[in-house]
C-alpha positions in Angstrom: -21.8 1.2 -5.8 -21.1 0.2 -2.3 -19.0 -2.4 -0.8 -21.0 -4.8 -0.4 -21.7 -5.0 -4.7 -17.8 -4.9 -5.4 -17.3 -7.3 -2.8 -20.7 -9.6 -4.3 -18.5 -8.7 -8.1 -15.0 -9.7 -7.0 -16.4 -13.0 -5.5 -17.4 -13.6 -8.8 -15.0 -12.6 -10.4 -11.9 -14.1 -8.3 -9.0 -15.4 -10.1 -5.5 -16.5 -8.1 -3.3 -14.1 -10.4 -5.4 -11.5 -8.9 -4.3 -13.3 -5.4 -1.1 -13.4 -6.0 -0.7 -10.0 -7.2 -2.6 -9.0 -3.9 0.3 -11.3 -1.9 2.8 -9.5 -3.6 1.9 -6.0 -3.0 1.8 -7.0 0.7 5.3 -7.9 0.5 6.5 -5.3 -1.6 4.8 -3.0 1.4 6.4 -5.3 4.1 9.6 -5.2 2.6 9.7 -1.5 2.2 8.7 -0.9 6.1 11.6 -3.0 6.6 14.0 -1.2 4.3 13.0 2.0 6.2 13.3 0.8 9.3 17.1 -0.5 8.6 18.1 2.2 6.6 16.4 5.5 8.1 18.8 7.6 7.0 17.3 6.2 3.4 13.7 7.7 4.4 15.5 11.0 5.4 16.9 11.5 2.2 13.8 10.4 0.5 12.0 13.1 2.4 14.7 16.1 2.3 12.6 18.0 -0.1 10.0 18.4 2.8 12.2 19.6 5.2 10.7 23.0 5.4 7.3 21.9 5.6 7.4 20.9 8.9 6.4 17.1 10.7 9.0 15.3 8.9 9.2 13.2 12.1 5.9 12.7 12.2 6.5 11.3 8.7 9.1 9.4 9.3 7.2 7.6 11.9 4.1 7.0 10.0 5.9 5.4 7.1 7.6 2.5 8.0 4.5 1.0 10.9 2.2 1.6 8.0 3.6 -0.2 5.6 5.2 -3.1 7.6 1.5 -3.4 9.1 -0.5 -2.7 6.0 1.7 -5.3 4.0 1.0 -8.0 6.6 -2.7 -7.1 6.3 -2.9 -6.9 2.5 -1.1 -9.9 1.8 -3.2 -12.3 4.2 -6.8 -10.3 3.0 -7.5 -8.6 6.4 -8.9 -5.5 6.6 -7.5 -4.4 2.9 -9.5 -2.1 2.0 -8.1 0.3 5.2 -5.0 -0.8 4.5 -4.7 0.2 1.4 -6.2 3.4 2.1 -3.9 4.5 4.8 -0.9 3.9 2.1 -2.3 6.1 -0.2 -0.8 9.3 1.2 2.8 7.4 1.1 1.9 6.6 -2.2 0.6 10.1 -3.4 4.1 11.2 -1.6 6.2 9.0 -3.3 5.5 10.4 -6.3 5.2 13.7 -5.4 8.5 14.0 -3.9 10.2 13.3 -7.4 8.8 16.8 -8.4 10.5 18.4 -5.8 13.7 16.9 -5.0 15.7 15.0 -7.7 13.8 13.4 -10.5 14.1 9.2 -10.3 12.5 7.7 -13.1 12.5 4.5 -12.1 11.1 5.2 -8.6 8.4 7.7 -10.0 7.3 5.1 -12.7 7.4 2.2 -9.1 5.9 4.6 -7.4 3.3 5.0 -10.0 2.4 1.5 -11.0 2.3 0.6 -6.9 -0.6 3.6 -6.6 -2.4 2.3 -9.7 -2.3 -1.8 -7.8 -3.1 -0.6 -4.9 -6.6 1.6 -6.0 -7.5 -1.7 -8.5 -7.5 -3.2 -4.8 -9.3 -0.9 -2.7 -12.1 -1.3 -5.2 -12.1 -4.9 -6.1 -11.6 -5.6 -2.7 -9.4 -8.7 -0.9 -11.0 -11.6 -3.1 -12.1 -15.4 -1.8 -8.9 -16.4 -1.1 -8.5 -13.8 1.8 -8.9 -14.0 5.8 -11.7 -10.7 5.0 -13.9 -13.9 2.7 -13.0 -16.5 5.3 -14.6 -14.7 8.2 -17.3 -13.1 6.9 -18.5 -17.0 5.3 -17.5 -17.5 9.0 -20.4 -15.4 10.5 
């Protein structure tokens, strides 16, 4: 399949629950950014398990722009599919890191159901009610 036939399917197929869930994601990602941001020594602790691998800084970095960027992105419809993609390895992270640190339930299962949204998204795309459908109509 390419992008333009799951783009061509989720036209069809739009429905503003599927909207709203795209919003929502955006400011789950937004909010998170934020949270790291304020609360760094959070992301620090989150990442501990890394330490010996090497670039946690880089990490650290990458995190927080990423997802206060990719939430603004995914919630208006703009570019979603890359930004989704570039939250994937935060994603794949997330969950990883509750194999080798402490086990959280509840954050493994979050971070599990937010990877799950977020590939639904990268394939059905940003839908008609999204700044991606408003400018390609545009052209």
């Amino acid at each position: 399949m390419t992008i333009k036939s799951l783009n061509k399917w989720a036209n069809a197929h739009t429905y503003y629950p599927l909207d709203l869930l795209r919003v929502a994601l955006g400011i789950f990602f937004f909010i998170k950014g934020l949270q790291f941001i304020s609360q760094t020594h959070m992301l620090t602790e989150l990442i501990a398990p890394l330490k010996g691998f090497g670039g946690v800084m880089l990490i650290v970095h990458y995190i927080a722009p990423v997802h206060l960027v990719g939430g603004i992105l995914i919630a208006v419809g703009l570019l979603t599919r890359w930004a989704l993609i570039v939250q994937l390895p935060i994603l794949i992270g997330a969950i990883l890191i509750n194999f080798m640190g402490v086990m959280d339930v509840g954050n493994l299962i979050l971070a599990i159901v937010v990877l799950l949204v977020t590939t639904f998204f990268i394939y059905y795309g940003s839908g008609k009610h999204s700044l991606d459908y408003y400018f390609k109509m545009g052209s």
